[in-house]
BALOBA-1460 file (C-alpha; in Angstrom, 3 decimals):
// residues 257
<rec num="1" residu="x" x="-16.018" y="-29.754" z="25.886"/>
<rec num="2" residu="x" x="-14.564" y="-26.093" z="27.334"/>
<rec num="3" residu="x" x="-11.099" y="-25.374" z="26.868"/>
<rec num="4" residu="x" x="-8.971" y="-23.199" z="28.683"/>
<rec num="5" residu="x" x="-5.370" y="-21.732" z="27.925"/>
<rec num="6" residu="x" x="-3.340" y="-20.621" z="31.190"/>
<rec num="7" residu="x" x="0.422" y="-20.450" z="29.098"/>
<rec num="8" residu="x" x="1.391" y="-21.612" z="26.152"/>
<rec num="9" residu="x" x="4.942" y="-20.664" z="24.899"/>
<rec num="10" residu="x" x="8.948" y="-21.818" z="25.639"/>
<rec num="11" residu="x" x="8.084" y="-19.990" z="28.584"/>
<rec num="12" residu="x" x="5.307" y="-22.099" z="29.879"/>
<rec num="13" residu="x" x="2.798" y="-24.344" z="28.899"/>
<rec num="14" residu="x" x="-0.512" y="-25.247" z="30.907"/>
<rec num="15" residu="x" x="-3.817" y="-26.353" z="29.279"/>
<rec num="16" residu="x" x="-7.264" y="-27.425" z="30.893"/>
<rec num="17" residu="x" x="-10.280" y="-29.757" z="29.387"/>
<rec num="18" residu="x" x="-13.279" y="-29.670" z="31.173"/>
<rec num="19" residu="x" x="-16.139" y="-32.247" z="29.639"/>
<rec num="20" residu="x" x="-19.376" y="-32.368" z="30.613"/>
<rec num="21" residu="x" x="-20.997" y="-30.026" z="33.417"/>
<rec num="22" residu="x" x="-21.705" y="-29.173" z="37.062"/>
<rec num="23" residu="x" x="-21.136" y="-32.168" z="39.270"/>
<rec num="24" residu="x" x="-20.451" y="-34.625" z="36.347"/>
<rec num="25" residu="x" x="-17.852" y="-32.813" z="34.771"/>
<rec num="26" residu="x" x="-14.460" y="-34.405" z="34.350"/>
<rec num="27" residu="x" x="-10.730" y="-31.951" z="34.573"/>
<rec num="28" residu="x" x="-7.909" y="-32.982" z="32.686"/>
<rec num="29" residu="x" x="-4.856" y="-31.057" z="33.267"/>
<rec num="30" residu="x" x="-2.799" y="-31.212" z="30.029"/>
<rec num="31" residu="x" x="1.297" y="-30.279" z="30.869"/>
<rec num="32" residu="x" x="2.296" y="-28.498" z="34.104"/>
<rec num="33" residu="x" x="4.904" y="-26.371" z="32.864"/>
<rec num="34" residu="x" x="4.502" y="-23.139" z="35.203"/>
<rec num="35" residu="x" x="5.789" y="-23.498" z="38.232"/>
<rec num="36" residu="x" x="3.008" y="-24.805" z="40.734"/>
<rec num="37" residu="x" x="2.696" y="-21.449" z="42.510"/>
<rec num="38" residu="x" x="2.181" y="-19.458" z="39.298"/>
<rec num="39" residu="x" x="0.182" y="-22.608" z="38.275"/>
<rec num="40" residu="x" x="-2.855" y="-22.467" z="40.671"/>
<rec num="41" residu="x" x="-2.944" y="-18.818" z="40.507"/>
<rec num="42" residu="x" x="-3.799" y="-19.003" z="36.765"/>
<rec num="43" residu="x" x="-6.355" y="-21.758" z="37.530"/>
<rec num="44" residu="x" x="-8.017" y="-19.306" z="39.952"/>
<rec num="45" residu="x" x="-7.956" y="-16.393" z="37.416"/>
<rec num="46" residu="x" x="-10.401" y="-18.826" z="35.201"/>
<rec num="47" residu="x" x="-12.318" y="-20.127" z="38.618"/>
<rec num="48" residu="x" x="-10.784" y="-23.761" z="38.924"/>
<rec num="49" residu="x" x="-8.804" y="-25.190" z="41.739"/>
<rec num="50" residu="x" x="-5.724" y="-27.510" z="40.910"/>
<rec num="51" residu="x" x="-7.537" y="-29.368" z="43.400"/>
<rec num="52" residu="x" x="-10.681" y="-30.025" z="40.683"/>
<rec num="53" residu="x" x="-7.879" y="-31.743" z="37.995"/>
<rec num="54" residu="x" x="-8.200" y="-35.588" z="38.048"/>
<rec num="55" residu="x" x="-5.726" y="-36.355" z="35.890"/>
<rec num="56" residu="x" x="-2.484" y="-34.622" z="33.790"/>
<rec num="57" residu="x" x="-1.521" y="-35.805" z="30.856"/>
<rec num="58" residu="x" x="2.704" y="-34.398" z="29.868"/>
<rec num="59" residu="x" x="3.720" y="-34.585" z="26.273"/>
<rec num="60" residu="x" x="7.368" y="-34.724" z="27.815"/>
<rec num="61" residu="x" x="10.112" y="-33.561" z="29.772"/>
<rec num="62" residu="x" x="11.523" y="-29.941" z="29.002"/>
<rec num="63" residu="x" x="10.544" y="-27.902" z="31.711"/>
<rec num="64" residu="x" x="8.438" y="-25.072" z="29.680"/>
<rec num="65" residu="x" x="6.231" y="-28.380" z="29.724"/>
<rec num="66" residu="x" x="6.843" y="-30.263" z="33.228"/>
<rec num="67" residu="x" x="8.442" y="-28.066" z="35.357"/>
<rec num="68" residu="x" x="5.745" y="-29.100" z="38.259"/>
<rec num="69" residu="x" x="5.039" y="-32.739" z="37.278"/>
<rec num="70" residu="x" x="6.608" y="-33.715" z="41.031"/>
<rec num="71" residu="x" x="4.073" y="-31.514" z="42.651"/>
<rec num="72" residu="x" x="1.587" y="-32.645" z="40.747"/>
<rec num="73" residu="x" x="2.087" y="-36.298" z="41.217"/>
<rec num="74" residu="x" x="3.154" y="-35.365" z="44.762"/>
<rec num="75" residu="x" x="-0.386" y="-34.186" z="45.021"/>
<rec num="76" residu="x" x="-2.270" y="-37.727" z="44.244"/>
<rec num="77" residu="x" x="-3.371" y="-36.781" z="40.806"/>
<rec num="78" residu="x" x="-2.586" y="-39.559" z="38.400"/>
<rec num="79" residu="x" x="0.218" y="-38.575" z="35.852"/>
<rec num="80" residu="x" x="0.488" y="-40.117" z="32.732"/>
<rec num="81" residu="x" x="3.727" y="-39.246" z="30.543"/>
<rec num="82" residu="x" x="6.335" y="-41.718" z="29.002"/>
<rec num="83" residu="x" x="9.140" y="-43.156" z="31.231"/>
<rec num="84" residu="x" x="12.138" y="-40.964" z="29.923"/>
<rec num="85" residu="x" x="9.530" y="-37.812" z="30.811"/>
<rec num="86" residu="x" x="9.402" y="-39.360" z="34.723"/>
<rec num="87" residu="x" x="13.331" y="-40.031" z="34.493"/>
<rec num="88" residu="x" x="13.942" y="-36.902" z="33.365"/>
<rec num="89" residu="x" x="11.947" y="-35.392" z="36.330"/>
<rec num="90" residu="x" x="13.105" y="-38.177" z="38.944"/>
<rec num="91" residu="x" x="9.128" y="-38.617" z="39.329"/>
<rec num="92" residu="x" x="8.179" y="-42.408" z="40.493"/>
<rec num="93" residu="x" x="5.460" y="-43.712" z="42.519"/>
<rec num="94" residu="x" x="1.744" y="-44.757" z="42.210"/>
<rec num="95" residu="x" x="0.606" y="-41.612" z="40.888"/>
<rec num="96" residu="x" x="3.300" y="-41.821" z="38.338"/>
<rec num="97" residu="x" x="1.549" y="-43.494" z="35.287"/>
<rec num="98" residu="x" x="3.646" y="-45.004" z="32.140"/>
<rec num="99" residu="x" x="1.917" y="-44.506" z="28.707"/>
<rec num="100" residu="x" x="3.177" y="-46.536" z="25.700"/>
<rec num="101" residu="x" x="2.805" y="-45.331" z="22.599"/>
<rec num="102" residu="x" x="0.695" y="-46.373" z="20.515"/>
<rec num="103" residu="x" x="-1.162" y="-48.151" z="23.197"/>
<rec num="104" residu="x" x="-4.813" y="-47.187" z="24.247"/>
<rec num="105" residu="x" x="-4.849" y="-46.576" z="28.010"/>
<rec num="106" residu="x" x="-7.982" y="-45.293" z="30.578"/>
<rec num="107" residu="x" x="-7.117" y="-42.289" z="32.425"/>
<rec num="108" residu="x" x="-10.374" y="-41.489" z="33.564"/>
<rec num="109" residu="x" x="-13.868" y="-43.657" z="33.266"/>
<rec num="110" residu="x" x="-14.919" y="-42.492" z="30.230"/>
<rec num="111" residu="x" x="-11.655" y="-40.715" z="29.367"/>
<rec num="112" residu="x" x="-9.110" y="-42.933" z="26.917"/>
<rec num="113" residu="x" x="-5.367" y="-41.681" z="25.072"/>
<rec num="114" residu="x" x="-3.700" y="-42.604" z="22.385"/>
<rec num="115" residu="x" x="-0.254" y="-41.801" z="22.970"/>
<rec num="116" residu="x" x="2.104" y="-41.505" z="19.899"/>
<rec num="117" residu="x" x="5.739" y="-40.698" z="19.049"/>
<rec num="118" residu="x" x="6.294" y="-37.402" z="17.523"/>
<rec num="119" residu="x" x="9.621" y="-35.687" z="16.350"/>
<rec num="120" residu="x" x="11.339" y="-33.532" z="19.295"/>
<rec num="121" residu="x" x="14.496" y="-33.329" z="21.004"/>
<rec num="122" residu="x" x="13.519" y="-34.955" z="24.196"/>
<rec num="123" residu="x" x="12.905" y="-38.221" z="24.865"/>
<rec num="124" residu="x" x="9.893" y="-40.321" z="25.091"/>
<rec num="125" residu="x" x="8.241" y="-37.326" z="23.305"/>
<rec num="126" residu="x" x="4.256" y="-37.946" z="23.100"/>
<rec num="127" residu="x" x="1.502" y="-36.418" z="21.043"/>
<rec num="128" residu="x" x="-2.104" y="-37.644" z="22.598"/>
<rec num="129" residu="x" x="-5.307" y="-38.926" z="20.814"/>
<rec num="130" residu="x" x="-8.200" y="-38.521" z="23.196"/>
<rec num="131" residu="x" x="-11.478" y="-39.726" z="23.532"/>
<rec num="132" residu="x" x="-14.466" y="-39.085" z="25.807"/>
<rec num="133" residu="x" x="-16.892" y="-41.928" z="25.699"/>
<rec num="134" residu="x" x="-19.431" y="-40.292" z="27.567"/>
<rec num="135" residu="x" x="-19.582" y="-37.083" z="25.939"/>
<rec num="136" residu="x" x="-18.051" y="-38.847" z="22.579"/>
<rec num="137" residu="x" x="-15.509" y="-36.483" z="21.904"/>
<rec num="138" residu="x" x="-12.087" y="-36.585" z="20.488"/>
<rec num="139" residu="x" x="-9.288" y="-34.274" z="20.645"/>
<rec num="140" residu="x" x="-5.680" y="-34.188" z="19.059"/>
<rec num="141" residu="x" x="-3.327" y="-32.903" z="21.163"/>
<rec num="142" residu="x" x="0.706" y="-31.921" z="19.229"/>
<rec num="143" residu="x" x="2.833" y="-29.738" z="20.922"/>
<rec num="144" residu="x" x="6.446" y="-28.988" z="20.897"/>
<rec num="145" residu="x" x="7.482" y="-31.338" z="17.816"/>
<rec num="146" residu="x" x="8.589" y="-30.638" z="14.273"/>
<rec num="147" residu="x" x="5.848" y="-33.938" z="13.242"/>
<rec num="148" residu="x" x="4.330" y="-36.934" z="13.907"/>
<rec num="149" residu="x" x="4.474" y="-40.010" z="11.301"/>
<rec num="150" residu="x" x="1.120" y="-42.113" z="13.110"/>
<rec num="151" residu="x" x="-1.686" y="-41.741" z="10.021"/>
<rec num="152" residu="x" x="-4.852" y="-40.119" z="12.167"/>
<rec num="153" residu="x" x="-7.109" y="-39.572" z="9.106"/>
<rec num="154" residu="x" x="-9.542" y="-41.964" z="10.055"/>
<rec num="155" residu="x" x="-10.134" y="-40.459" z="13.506"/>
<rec num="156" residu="x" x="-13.393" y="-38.050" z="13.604"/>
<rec num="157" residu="x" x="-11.696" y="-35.369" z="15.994"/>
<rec num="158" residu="x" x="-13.728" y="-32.692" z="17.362"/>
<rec num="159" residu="x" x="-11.104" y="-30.277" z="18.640"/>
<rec num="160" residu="x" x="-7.269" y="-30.604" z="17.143"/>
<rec num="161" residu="x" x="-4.767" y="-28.395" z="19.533"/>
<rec num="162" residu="x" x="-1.644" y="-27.969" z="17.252"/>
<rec num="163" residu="x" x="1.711" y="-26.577" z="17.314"/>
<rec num="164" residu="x" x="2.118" y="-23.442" z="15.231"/>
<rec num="165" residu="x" x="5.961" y="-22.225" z="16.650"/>
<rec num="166" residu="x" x="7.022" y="-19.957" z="13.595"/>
<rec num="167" residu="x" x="7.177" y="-18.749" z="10.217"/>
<rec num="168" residu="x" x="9.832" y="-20.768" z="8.667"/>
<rec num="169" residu="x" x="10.811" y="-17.733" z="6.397"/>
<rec num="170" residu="x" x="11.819" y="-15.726" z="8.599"/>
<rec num="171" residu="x" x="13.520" y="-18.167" z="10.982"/>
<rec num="172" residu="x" x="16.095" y="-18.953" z="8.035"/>
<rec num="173" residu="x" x="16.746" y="-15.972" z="7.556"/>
<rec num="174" residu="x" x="18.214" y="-14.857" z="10.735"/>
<rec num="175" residu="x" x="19.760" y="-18.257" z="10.426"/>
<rec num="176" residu="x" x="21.445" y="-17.188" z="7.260"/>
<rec num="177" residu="x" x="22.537" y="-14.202" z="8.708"/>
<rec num="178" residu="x" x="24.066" y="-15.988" z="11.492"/>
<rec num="179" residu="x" x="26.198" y="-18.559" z="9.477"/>
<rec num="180" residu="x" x="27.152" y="-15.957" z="7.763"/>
<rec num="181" residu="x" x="28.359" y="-13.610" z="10.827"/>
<rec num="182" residu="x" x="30.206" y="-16.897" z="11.942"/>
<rec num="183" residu="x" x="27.504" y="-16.160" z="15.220"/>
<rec num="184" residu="x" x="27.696" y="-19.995" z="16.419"/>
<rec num="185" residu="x" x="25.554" y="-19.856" z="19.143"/>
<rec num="186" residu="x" x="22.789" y="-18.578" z="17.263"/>
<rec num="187" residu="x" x="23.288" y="-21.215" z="14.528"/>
<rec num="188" residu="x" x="22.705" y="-23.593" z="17.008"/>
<rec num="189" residu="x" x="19.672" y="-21.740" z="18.329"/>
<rec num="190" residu="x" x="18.180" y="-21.382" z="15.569"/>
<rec num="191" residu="x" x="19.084" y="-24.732" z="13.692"/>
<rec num="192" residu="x" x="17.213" y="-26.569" z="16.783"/>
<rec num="193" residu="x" x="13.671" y="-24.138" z="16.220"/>
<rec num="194" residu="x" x="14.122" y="-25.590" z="12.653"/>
<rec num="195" residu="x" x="14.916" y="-28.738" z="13.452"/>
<rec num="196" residu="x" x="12.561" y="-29.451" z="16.924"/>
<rec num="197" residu="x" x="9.380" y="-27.383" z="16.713"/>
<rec num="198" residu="x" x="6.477" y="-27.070" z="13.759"/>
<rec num="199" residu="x" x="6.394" y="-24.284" z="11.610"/>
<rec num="200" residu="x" x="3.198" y="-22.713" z="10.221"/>
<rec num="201" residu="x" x="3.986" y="-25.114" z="6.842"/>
<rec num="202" residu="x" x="4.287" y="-28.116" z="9.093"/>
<rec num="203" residu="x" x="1.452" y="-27.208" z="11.176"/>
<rec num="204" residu="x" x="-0.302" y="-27.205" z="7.738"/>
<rec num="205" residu="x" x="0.612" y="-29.991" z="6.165"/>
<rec num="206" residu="x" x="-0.213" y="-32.123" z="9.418"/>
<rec num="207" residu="x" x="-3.636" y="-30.749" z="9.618"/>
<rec num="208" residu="x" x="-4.195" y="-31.905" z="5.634"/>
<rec num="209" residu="x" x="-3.361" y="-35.687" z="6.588"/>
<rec num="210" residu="x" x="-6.649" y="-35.005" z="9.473"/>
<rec num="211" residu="x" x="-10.174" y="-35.762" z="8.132"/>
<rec num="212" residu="x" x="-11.309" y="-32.096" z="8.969"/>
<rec num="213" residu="x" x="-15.168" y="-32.420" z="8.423"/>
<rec num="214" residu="x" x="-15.771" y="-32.882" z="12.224"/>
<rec num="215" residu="x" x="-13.614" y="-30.422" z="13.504"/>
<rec num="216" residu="x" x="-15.457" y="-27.721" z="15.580"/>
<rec num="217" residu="x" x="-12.256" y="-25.501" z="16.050"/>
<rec num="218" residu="x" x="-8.540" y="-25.818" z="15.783"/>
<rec num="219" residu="x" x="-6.290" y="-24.499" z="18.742"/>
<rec num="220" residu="x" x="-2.429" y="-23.193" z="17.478"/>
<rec num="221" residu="x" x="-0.095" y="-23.606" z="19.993"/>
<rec num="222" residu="x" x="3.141" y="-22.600" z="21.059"/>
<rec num="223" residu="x" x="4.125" y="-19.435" z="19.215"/>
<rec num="224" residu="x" x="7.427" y="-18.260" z="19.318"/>
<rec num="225" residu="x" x="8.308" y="-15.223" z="20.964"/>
<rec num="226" residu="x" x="9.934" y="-13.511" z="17.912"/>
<rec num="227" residu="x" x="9.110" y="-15.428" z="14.833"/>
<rec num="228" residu="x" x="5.359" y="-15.614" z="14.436"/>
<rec num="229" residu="x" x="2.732" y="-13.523" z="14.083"/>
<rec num="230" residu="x" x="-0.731" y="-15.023" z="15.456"/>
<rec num="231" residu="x" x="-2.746" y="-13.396" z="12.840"/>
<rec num="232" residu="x" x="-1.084" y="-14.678" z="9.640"/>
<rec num="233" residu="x" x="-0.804" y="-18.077" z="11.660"/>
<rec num="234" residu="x" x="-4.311" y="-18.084" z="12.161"/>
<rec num="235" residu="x" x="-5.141" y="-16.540" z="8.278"/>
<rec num="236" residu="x" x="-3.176" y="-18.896" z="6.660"/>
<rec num="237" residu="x" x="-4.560" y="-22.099" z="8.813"/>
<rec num="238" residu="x" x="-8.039" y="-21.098" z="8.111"/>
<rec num="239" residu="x" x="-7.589" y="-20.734" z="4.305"/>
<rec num="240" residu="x" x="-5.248" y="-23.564" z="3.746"/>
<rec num="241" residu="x" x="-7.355" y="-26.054" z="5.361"/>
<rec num="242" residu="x" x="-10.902" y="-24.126" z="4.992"/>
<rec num="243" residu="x" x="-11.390" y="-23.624" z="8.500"/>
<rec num="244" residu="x" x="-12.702" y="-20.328" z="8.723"/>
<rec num="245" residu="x" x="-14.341" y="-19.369" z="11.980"/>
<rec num="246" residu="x" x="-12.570" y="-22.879" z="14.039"/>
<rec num="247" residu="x" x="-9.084" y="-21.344" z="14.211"/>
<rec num="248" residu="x" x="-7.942" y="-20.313" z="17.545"/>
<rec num="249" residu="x" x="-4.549" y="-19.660" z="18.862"/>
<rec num="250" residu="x" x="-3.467" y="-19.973" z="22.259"/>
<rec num="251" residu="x" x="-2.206" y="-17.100" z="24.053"/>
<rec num="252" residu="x" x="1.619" y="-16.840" z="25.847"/>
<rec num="253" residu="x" x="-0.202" y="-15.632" z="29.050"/>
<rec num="254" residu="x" x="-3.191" y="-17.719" z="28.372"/>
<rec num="255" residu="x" x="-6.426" y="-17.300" z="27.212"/>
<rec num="256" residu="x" x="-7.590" y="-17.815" z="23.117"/>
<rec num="257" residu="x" x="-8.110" y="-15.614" z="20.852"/>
């Protein structure tokens, strides 16, 4: 399997799978979160066409995540999110594909998800098991939730992509310093990073409930602007979990480092 990053941040978040190669290769488009303009001309900075992507998987509604599902559905590329994710977005149609969670569905021949509930303040939010029969891969796919309560541990997975939003030290502290400056707005801000989004302890303790032994690398997602630091992130991941070497993060621009 290749992965490619084209955003991942509140500002945006785009990711590609490609399995397999040359004409049997399959695209899956994972969120659509850039607007599809800025969209196709990431896909061309990494030589693919929006064009190539037979299917999009959308872990849910905010816009940093689905801000182009209509286009993309618009297109004829089958869409699978929850319902409240295509209510959100006013997005119906055949293209416009209902996952259940916790209920295995085909999105491409040899392509299955798991869909499953996680923590978040949307609705109908989604984290993604996936498998590739043909190539027999799996990959775990969490983003933009503070956890997930579905016991994985006895799935093999080959690639885990994984929220990593902040370090939860410093977040309280300029939450601290807000209560204490009576700064309400902030309080709010920064009681829903806490409360909505994995911290590098979170992102932690839901890689120890994984059977790791499999894993080839480990992809962080979703850093915060001002309160991570990708290199600690990425440290502390490796030596927590003994990863070294197979941790990744995911940049705000795209690529991984």
């Amino acid at each position: 399997m290749r992965a490619i990053c084209l955003a991942s941040s509140s500002s945006g978040n785009a990711y590609v799978l490609i399995f397999g190669e040359g004409s049997e290769a399959q695209y899956l488009l994972i969120e659509c979160g850039l607007p599809i303009r800025e969209l196709r001309i990431r896909m061309l900075a990494n030589n693919l066409k929006l064009s190539q992507m037979q299917a999009c998987l959308v872990t849910h509604g905010h816009n940093d995540h689905a801000i182009s599902i209509q286009d993309i559905v618009g297109m004829g590329i089958n869409t699978y999110s929850s319902i409240d994710t295509f209510i959100t977005h006013n997005v119906g149609g055949q293209f416009a594909k209902e996952l259940k969670a916790n209920e295995y569905a085909a999105i491409l021949p040899d392509v299955t998800v798991l869909p499953f509930p996680v923590e978040h303040d949307a609705p109908g939010s989604l984290g993604f098991a996936i498998e590739n029969n043909r190539t027999n891969e799996r990959v775990l796919f969490v983003n933009d939730c503070k956890y997930y309560t579905i016991n994985l541990y006895g799935m093999k997975f080959d690639y885990v992509f994984m929220e990593c939003n902040h370090m939860p030290n410093q977040v309280h502290i300029v939450l601290d310093n807000a209560i204490k400056s009576n700064d309400f707005q902030n309080v709010v801000r920064y009681k829903r990073l806490v409360n909505s989004h994995m911290s590098l302890s979170g992102t932690n303790k839901a890689l120890s409930k994984l059977d790791l032994k499999t894993v080839r690398a480990v992809f962080l997602m979703h850093l915060s602007d001002g309160y991570s630091n990708e290199y600690t992130m990425k440290a502390d991941v490796a030596q927590a979990n003994s990863l070294y070497n197979r941790v990744f993060v995911c940049g705000k621009q795209g690529g991984i480092k």
